[in-house]
C-alpha positions in Angstrom: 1.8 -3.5 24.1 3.0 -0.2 23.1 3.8 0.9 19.9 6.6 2.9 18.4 5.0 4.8 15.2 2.0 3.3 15.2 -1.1 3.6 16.4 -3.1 0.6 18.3 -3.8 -1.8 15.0 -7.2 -2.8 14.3 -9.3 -5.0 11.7 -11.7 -3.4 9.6 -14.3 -4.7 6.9 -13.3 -2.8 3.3 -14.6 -2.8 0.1 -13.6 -3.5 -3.2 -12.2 -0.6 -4.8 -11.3 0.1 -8.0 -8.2 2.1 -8.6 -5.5 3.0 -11.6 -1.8 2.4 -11.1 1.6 2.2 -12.8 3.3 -1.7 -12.2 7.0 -1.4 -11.5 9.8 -3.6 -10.4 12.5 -1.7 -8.1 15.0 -2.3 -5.5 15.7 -0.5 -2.8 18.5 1.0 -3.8 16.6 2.7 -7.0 13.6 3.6 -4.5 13.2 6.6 -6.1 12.0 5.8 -9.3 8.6 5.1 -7.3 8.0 8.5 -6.2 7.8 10.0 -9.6 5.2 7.7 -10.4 2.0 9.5 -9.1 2.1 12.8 -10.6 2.2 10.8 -14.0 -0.9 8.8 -12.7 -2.5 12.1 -11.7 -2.1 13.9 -14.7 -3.4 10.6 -16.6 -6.5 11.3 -14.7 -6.8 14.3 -15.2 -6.4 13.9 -19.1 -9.1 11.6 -19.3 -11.3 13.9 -16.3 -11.4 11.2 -13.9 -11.5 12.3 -10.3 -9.5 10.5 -7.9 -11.6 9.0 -5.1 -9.3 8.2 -1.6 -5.3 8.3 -0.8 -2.5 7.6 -3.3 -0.9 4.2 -2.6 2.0 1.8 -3.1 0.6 -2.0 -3.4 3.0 -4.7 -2.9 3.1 -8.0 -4.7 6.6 -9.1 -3.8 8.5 -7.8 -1.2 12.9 -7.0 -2.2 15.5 -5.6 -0.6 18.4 -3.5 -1.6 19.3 -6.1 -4.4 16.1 -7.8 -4.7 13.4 -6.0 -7.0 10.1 -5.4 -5.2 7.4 -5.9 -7.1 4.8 -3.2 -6.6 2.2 -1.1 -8.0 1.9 2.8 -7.5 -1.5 3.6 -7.9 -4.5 5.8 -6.8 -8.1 4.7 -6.4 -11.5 6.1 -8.6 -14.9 5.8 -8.6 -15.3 2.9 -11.1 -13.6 1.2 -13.3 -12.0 2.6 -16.4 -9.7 1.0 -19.1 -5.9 1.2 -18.6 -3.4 1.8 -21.7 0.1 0.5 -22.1 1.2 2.2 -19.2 -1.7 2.4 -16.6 -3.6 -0.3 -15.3 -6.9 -0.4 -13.8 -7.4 -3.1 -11.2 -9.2 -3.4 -7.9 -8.1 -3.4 -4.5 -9.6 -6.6 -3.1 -13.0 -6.3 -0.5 -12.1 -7.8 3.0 -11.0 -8.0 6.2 -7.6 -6.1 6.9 -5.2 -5.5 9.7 -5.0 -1.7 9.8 -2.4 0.5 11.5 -1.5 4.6 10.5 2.3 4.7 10.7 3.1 7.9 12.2 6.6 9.7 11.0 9.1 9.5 8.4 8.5 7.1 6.2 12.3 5.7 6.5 10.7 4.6 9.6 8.0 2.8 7.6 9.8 -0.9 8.0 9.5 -1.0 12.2 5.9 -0.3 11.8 5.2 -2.5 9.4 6.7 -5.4 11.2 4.9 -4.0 14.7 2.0 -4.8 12.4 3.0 -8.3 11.2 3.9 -9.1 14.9 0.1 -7.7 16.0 -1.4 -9.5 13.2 0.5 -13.4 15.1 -0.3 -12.0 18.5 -4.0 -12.0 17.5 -3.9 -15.4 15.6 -4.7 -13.5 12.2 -3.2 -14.6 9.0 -2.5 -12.8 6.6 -2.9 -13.4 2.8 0.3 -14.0 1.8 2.2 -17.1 0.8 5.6 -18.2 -0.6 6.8 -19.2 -4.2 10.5 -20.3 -4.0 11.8 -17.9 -2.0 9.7 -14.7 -2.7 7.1 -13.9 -0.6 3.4 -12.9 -2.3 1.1 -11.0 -0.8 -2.8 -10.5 -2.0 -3.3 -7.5 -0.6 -0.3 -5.0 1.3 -1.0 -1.5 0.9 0.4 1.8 2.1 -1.4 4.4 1.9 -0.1 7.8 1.7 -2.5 9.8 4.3 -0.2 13.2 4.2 -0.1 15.5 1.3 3.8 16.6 0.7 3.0 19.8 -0.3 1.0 21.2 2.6 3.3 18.6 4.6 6.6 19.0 3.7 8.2 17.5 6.8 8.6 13.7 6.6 8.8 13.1 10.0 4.7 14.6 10.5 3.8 11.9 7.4 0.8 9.4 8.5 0.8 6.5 6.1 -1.9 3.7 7.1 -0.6 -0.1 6.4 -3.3 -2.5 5.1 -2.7 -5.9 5.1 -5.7 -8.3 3.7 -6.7 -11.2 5.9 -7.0 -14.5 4.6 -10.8 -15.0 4.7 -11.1 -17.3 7.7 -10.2 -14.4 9.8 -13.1 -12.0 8.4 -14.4 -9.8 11.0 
């Protein structure tokens, strides 16, 4: 099968990671109250001199829409664990299997490869950890992460972001 923007999906064995992130509920429609998020994040790091440790990344918990609010977390991964304040939370990105796939291109594009994924992920009989609670859907483990630096990359349509999407257990590599 060929892929539009993304690359040939793999699974890969990660981890636990600990990481520092600001919780925020959005719909699409006020996406852009997400992006201001990390420079906040990294100048709370740097306040309390704690180096950041991999890629900045956007975890879901509950996927929206235009109207619907997602339910996400913007956040960026350290060394070890730290205590949050009222605004930043430290939490861990669970260890595990997970479907992997870089999305290459604007990340307006994002949505086709992230469903190329999800389509991979049935083709190879791998389920995801994800389930459903009335009619939002929950997932343990979806990140982006955010692979190209804006400022030495300012063109969105050179952007690599890598989709992560934890397997349920059974599927462990």
């Amino acid at each position: 099968m060929r892929y539009e923007y993304i690359n040939e999906p793999t699974v890969e064995l990660r981890t636990e990671q600990p990481y520092v992130a600001i919780p925020i509920q959005v719909t699409l429609k006020d996406w852009a109250q997400t992006t201001v998020l990390l420079p906040e994040i990294y100048d709370w790091l740097n306040k309390k001199d704690i180096e950041p440790s991999g890629e900045p990344f956007y975890r879901y918990w509950c996927i929206g829409s235009e109207d619907a609010e997602f339910s996400l977390e913007v956040g960026v991964p350290i060394e070890r664990m730290v205590t949050g304040d009222e605004r930043v939370i430290a939490s861990f990105v669970p260890g595990g299997s997970y479907a992997i796939a870089v999305h290459q291109g604007h990340p307006d594009q994002l949505e086709i490869s992230l469903k190329q994924l999800e389509e991979w992920t049935k083709k190879e009989e791998l389920d995801i950890d994800k389930r459903w609670e009335a009619d939002d859907e929950i997932w343990n483990g979806r990140f982006e992460y955010y692979l190209t630096d804006p400022e030495l990359e300012p063109d969105l349509h050179k952007w690599q972001i890598e989709i992560a999407f934890l397997l349920m257990q059974d599927d462990a590599a």
